[in-house]
N, CA and C atoms as a LAMMPS dump frame, in Angstrom:
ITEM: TIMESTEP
0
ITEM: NUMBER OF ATOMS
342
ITEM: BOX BOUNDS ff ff ff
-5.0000000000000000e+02 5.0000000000000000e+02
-5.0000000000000000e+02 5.0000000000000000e+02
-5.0000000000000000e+02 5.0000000000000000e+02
ITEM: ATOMS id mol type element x y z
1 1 1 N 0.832 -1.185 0
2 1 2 C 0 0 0
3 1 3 C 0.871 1.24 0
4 2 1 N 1.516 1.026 -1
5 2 2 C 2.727 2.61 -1.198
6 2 3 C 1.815 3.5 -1.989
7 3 1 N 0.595 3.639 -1.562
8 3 2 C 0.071 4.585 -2.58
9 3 3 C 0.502 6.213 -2.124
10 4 1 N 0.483 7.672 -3.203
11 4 2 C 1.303 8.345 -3.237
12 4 3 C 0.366 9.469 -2.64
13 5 1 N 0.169 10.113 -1.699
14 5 2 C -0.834 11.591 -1.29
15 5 3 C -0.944 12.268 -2.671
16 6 1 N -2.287 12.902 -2.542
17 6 2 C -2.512 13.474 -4.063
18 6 3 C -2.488 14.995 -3.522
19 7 1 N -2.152 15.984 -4.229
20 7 2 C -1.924 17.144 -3.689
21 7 3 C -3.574 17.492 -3.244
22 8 1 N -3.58 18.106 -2.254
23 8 2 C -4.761 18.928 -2.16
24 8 3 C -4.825 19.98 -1.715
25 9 1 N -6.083 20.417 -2.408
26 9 2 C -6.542 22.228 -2.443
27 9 3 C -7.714 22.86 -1.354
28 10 1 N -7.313 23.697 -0.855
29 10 2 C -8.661 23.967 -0.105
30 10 3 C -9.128 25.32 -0.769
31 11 1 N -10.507 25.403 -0.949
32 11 2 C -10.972 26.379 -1.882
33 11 3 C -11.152 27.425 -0.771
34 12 1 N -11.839 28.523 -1.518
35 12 2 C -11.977 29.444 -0.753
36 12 3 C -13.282 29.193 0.66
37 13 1 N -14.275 28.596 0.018
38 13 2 C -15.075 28.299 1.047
39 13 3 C -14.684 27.113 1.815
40 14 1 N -14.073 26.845 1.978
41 14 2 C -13.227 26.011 3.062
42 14 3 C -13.467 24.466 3.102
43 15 1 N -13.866 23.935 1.517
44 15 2 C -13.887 22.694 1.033
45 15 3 C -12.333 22.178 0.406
46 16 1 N -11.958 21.141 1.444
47 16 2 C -10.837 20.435 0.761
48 16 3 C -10.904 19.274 -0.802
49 17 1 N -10.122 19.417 -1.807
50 17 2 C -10.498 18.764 -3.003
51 17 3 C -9.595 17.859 -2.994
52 18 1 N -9.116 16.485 -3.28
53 18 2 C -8.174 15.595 -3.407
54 18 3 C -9.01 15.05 -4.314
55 19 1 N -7.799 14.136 -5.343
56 19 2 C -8.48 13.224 -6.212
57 19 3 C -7.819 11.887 -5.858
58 20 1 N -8.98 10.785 -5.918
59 20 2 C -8.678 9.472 -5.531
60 20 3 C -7.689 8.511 -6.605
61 21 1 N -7.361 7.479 -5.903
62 21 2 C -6.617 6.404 -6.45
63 21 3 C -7.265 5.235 -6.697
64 22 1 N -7.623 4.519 -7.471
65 22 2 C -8.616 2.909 -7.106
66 22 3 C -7.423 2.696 -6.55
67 23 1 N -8.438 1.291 -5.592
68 23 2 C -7.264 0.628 -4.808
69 23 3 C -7.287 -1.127 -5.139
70 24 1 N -6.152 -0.837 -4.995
71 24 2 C -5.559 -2.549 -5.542
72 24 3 C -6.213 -2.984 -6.797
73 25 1 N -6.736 -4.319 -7.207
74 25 2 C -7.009 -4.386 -8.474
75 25 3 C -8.832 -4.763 -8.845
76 26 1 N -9.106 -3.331 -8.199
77 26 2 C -10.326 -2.884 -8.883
78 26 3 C -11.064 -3.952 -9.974
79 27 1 N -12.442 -3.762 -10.438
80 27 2 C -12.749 -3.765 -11.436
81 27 3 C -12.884 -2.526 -12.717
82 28 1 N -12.365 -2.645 -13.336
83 28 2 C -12.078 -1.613 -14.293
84 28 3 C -13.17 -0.646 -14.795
85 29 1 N -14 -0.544 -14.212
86 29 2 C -15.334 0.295 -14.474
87 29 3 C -15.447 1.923 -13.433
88 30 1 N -15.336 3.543 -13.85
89 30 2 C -15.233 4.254 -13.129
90 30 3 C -16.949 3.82 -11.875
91 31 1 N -16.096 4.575 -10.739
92 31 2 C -17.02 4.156 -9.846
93 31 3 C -17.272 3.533 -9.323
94 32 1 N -16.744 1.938 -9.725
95 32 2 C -16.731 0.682 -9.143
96 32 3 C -15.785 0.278 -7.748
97 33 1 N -15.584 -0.59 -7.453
98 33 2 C -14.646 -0.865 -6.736
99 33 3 C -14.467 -0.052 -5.266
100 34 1 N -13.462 -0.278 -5.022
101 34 2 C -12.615 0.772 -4.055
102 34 3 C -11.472 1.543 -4.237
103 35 1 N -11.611 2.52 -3.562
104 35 2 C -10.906 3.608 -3.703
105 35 3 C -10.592 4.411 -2.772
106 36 1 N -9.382 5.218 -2.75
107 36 2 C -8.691 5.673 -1.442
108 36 3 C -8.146 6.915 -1.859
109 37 1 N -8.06 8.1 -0.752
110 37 2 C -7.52 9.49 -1.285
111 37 3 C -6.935 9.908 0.507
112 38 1 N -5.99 10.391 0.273
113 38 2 C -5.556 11.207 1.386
114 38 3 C -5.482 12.709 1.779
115 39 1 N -5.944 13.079 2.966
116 39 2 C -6.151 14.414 3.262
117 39 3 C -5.358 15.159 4.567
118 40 1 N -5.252 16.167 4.938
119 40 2 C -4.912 16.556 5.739
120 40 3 C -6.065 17.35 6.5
121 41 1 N -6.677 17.19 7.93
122 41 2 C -7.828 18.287 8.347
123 41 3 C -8.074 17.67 9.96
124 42 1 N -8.797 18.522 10.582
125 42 2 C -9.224 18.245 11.871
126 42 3 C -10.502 18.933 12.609
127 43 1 N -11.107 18.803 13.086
128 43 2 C -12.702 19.009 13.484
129 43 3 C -13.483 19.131 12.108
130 44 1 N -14.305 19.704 12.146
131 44 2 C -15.563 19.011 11.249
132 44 3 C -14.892 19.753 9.512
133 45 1 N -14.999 19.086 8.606
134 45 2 C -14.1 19.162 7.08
135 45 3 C -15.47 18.67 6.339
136 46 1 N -15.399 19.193 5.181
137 46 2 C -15.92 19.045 3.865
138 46 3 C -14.839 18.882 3.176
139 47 1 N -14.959 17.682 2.512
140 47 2 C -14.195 16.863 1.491
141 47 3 C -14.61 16.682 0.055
142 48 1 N -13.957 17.287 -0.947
143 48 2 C -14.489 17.03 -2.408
144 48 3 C -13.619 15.942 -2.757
145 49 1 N -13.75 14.472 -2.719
146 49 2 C -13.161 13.375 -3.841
147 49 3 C -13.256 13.135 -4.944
148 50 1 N -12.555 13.497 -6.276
149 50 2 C -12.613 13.125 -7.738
150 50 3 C -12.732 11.879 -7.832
151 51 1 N -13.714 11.386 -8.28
152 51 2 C -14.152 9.916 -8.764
153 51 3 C -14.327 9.896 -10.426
154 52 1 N -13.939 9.855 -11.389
155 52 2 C -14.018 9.671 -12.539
156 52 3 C -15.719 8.084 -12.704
157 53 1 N -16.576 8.725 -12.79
158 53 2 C -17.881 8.197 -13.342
159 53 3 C -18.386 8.158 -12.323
160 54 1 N -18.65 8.761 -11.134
161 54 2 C -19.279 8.595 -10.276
162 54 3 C -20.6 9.67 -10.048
163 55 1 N -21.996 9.099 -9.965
164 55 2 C -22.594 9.951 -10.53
165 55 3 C -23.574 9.921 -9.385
166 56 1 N -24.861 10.539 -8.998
167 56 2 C -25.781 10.597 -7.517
168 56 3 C -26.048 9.461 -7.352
169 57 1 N -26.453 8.852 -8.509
170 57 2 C -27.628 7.315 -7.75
171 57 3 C -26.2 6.363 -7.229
172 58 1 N -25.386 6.425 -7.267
173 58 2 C -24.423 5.376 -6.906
174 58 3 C -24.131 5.001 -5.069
175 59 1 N -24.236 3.617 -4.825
176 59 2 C -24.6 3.396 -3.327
177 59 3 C -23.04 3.341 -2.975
178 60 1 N -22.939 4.295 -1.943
179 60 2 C -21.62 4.2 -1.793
180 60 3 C -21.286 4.27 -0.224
181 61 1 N -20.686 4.011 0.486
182 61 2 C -19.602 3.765 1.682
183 61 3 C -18.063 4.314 1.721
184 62 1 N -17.947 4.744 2.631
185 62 2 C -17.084 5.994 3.467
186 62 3 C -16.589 5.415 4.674
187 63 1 N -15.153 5.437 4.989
188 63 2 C -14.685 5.26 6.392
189 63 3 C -13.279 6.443 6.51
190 64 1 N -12.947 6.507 7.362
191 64 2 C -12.036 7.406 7.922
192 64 3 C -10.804 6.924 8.553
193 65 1 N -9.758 6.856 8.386
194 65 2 C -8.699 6.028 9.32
195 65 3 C -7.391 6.541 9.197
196 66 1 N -6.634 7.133 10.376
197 66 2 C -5.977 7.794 10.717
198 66 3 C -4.569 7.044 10.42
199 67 1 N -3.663 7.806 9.54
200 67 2 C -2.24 7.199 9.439
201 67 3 C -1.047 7.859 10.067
202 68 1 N 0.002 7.11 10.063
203 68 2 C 1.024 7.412 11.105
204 68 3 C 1.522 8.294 10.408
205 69 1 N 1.796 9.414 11.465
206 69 2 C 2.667 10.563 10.446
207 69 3 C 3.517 9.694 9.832
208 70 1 N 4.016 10.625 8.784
209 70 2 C 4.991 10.527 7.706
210 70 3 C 4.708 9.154 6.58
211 71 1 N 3.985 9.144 6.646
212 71 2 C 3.369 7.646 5.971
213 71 3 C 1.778 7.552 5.911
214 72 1 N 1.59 6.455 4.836
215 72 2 C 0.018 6.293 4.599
216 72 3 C -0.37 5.047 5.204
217 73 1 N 0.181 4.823 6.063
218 73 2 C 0.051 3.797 6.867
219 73 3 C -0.757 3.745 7.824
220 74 1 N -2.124 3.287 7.891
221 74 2 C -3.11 3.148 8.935
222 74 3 C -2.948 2.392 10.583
223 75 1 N -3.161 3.638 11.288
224 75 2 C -3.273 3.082 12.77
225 75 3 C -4.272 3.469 13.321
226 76 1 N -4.437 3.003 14.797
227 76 2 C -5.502 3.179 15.745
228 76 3 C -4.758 3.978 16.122
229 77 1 N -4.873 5.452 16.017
230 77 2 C -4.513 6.555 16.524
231 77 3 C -5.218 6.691 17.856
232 78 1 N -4.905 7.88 18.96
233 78 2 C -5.632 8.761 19.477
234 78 3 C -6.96 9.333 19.129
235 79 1 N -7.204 9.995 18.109
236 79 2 C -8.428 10.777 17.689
237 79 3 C -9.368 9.652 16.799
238 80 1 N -10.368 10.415 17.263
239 80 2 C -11.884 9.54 16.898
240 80 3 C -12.131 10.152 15.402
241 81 1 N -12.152 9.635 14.665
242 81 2 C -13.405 9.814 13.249
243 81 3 C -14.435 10.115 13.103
244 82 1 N -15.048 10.684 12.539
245 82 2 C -16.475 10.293 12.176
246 82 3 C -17.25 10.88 10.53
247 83 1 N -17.814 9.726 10.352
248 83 2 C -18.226 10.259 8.487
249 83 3 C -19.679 11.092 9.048
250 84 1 N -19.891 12.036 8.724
251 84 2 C -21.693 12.029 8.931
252 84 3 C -22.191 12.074 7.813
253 85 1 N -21.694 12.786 6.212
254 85 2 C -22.456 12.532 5.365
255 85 3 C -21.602 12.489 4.039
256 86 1 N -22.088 11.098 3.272
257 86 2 C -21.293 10.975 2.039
258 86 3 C -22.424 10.854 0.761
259 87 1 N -22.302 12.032 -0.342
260 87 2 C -22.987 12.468 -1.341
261 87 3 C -22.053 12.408 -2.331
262 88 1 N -22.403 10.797 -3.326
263 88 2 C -22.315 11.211 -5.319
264 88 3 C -22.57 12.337 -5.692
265 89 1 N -21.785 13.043 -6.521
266 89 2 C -22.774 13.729 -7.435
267 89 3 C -21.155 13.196 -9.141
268 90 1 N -21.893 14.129 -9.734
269 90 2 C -21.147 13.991 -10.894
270 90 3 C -19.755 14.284 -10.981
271 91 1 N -19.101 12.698 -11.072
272 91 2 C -17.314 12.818 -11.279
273 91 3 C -16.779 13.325 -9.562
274 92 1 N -17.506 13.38 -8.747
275 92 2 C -17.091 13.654 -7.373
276 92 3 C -17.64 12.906 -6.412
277 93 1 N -17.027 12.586 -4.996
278 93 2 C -17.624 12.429 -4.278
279 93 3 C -17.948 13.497 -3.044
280 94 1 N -18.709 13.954 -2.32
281 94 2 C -18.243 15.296 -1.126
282 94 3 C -19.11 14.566 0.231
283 95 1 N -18.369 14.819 0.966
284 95 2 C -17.718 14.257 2.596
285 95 3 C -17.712 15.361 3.42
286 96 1 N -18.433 14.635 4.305
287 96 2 C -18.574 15.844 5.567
288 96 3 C -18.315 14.634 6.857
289 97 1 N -17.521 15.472 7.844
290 97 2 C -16.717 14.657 8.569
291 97 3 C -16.35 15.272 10.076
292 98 1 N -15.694 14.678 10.44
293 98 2 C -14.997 15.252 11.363
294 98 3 C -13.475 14.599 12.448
295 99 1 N -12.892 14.775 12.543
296 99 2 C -11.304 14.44 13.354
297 99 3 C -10.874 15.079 14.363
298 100 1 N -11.573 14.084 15.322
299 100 2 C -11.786 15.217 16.704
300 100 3 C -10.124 15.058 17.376
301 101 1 N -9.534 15.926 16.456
302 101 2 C -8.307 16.813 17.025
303 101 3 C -8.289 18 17.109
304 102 1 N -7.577 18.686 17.789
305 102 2 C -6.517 20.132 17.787
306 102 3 C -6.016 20.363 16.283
307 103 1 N -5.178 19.591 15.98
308 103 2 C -4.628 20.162 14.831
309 103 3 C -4.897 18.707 13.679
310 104 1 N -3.924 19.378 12.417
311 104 2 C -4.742 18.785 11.374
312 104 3 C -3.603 17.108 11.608
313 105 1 N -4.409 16.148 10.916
314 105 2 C -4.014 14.867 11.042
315 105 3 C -3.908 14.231 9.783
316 106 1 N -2.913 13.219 9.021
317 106 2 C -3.493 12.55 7.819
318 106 3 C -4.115 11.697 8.252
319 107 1 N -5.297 11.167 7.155
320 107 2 C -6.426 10.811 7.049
321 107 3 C -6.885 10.382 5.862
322 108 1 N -6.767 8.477 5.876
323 108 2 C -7.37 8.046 4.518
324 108 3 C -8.936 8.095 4.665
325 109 1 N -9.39 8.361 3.424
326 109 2 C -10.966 7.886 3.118
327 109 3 C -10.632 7.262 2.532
328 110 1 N -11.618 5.692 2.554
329 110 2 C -11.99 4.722 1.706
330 110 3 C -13.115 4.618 1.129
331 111 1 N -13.315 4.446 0.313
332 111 2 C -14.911 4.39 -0.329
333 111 3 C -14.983 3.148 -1.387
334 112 1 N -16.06 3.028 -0.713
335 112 2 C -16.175 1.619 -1.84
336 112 3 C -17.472 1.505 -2.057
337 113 1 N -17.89 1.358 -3.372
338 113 2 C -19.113 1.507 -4.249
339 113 3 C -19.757 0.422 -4.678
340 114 1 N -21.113 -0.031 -4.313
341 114 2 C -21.571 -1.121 -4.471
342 114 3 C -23.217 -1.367 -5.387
């Protein structure tokens, strides 16, 4: 799991944008599968994920899991997660969340579309 942080942007209204990676060996269809993006943020975040074909009606799932600094490496950190709301819309996914820290933490989302 050497996957690479994708740069991300925070817009002016204070939505973070990253674009995702499928993860491992997918089925080759946008939208399908699973998929993973990394962020940096802490207390409650709006998240824009680039999903290439991902469109509203699509049933999708969201988790949150905290990696060890300097790496994308998932641990049972200190700080709690929480997804409260994950919305398709077209070629995106957007995430509302929260990382009940002080300061900002990396943080994979996983999403996987069913």
């Amino acid at each position: 799991m050497a996957a690479e942080q994708s740069e991300q942007v925070v817009e002016a209204d204070g939505v973070i944008t990253v674009d995702a990676e499928r993860a491992g060996d997918a089925v080759e269809l946008a939208a399908s599968g699973a998929w993973w993006a990394f962020f940096r943020a802490h207390r409650i975040f709006n998240l824009r994920v680039n999903i290439p074909g991902a469109v509203p009606g699509n049933l999708l799932w969201a988790s949150l899991t905290e990696c060890t600094p300097g790496s994308n490496i998932p641990q049972l950190g200190s700080a709690t997660t929480h997804t409260y709301n994950v919305v398709p819309q077209d070629g995106f996914v957007l995430i509302r969340g929260e990382i009940d820290w002080d300061e900002d933490l990396l943080i994979r989302v996983s999403l996987l579309f069913g």
